[in-house]
C-alpha positions in Angstrom: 300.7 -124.4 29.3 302.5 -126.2 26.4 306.0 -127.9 26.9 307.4 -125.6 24.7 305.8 -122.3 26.5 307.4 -123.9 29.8 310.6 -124.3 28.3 310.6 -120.6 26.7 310.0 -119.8 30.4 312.5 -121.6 31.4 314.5 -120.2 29.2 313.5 -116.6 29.8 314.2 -116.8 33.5 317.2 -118.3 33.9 318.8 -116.3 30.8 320.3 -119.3 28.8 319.1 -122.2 26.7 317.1 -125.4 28.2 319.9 -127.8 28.8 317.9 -130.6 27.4 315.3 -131.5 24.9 311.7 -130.9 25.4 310.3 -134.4 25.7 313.5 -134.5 28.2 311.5 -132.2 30.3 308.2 -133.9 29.7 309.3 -137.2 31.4 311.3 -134.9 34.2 307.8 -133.1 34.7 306.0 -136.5 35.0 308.6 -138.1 37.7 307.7 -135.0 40.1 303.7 -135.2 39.5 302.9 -133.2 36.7 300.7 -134.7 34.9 299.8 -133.6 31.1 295.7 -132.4 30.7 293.6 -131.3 27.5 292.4 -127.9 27.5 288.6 -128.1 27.2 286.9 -125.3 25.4 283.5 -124.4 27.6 281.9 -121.9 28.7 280.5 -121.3 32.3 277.1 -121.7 33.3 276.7 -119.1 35.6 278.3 -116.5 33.2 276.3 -117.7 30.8 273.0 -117.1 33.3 273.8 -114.0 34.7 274.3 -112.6 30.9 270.9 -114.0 29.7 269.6 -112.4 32.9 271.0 -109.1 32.2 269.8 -109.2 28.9 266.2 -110.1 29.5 266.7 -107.1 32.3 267.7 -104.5 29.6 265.1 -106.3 27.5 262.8 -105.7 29.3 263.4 -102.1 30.1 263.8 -101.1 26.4 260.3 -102.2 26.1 258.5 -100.5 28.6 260.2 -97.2 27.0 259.1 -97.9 23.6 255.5 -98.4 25.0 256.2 -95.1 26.6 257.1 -93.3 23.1 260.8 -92.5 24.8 262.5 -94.8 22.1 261.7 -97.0 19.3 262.8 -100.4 18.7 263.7 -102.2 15.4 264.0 -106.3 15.4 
């Protein structure tokens, strides 16, 4: 969460304005052991597994009815 999403919270809760700036509340965050990370855009292996496992699956299935004339598939 960005400093200014945790001040609107603030904010939002207690029902009046943040009494001090935001990089006030950085250094306020950092003295009780909040430390400031990078979001890192990735995705998950094993979501990323079990979807390519589904899809060979379904795959797999459309073929076997397309060799049995129930459907026909274009590529």
């Amino acid at each position: 969460m960005s400093l200014r999403r945790i001040a609107q919270r603030i904010e939002s809760v207690h029902g009046e304005p943040l009494p001090c700036r935001v990089e006030t509340l950085a250094v306020a965050l950092k003295r009780t052991g909040f430390s400031r990370k990078r979001a890192r855009y990735s995705l998950k292996k094993s979501a990323t597994s079990r979807t390519s496992l589904m899809k060979a699956i379904t795959l797999s299935k459309l073929q076997k009815a397309a060799r049995d004339g129930q459907c026909r598939l274009i590529y």
